[in-house]
C-alpha positions in Angstrom: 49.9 85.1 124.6 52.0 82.1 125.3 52.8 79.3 123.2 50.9 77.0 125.6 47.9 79.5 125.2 48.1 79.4 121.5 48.2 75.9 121.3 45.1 75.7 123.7 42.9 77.8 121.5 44.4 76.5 118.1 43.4 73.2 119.4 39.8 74.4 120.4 39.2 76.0 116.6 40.4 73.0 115.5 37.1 71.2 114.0 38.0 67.9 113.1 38.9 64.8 114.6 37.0 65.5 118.0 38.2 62.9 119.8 41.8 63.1 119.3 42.0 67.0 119.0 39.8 66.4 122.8 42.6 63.7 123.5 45.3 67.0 122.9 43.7 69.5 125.2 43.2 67.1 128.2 46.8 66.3 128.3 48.0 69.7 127.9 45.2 70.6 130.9 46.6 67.7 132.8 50.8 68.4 131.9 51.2 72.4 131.8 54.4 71.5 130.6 53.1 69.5 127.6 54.8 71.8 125.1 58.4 70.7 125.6 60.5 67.8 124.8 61.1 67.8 128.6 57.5 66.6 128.8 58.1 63.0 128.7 54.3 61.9 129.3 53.9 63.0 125.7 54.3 66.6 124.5 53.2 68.7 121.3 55.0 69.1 118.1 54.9 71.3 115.3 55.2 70.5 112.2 54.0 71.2 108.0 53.8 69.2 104.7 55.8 71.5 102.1 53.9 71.3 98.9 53.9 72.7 95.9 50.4 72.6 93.8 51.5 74.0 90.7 53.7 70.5 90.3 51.5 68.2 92.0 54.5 67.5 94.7 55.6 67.3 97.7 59.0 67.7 99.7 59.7 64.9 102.0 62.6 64.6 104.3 64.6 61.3 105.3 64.6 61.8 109.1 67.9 61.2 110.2 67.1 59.6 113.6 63.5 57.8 112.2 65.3 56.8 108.9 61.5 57.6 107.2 60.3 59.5 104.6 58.4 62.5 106.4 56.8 66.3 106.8 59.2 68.5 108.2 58.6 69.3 111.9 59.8 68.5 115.7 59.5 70.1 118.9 58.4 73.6 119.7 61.3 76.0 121.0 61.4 79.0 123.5 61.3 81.0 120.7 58.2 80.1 119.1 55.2 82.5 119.5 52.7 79.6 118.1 52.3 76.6 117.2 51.4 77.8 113.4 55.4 79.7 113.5 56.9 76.8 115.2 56.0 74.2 112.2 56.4 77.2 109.7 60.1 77.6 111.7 60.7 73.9 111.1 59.3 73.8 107.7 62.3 76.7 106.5 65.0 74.7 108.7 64.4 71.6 107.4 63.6 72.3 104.0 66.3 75.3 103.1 63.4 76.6 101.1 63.0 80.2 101.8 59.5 81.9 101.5 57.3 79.1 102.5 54.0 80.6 103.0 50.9 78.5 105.7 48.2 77.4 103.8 45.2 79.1 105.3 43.0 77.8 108.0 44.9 76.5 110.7 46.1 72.7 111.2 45.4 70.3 108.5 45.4 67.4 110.4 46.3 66.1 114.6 48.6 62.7 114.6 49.3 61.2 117.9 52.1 59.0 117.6 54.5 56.8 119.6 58.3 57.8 119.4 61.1 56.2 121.3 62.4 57.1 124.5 62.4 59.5 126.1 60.0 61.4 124.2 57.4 58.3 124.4 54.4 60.5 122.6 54.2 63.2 120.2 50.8 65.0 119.8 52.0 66.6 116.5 49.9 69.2 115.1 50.4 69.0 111.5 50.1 72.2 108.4 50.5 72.7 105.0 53.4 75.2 103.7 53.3 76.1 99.9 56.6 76.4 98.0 57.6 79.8 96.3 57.5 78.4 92.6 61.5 77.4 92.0 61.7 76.3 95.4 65.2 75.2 96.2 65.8 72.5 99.4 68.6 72.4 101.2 69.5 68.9 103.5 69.7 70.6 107.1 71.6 68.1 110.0 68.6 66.3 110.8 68.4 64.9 107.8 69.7 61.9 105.6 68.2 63.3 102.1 65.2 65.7 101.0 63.4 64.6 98.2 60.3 66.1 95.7 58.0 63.3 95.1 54.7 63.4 93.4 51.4 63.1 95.0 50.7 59.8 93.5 54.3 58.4 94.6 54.1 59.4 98.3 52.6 56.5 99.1 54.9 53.8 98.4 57.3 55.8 100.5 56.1 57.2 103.2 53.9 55.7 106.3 49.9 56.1 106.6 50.2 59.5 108.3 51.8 61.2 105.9 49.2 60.1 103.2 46.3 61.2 105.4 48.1 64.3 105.6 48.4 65.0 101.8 44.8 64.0 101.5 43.7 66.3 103.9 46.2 69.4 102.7 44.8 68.6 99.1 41.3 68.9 100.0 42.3 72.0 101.5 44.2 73.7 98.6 
């Protein structure tokens, strides 16, 4: 199966947020290239909140480019056989943190969102990793710091979508 084919039924098991999950599947009918960066109508990203429940924290990354505190993620690759391994991938090489495990059930959450040119949109479909207990990060190129912060801090650091993200991973866990 190809990525684009993954992404195309991931999206269609996806139950929430009909509108923008129905939003994601008429642009990738309408752009068959819609999962690469080359994409510049808009194209879909991969990406994963690391958390670690045992510590009521999460692991946030500086963006380099952004210069916000975010989930790990970016673009899919050649590579990736799904969407689920491409924000697992990104998770690891973000994060440094080997054996990050998905949290069950598919996407946590869809967030469309404007980025600067060229990319213009990102239709990131967002996970949840969990941390190995004595998770270690490691600061990869793409970013300015990695940080643990706890639940109830990741609000006064990090934008709306993230928060809706960690709401919607911890209703999940």
């Amino acid at each position: 199966m190809s990525l684009y084919d993954d992404a195309v039924l991931v999206l269609k098991r996806y139950e929430d947020q009909p509108e923008l999950r129905q939003a994601y599947l008429d642009h990738l009918a309408a752009h068959p290239d819609g999962m690469w960066k080359a994409c510049h109508a808009g194209h879909i990203t991969a990406s994963a909140l690391v958390v670690d429940p045992e510590h009521g924290r999460v692991l946030l990354t500086l963006h380099r480019k952004l210069r916000m505190w975010l989930q790990m993620g970016g673009h899919c690759e050649p590579g990736d056989t799904s969407l689920a391994a491409a924000a697992l991938r990104e998770a690891v090489e973000e994060s440094g943190v080997a054996g990050l495990t998905l949290l069950p059930g598919g996407p946590v959450r869809l967030d469309r969102h404007p980025i600067p040119p060229p990319c213009h949109v990102h239709f990131d479909v967002q996970y949840a990793v969990l941390a190995p207990p004595g998770a270690v990060q490691a600061i990869s190129d793409e970013s300015l710091d990695l940080r643990w912060f706890a639940y109830d801090e990741v609000a006064d650091v990090a934008d709306e979508s993230v928060v809706r993200l960690l709401q919607a991973t911890r209703a999940r866990l």
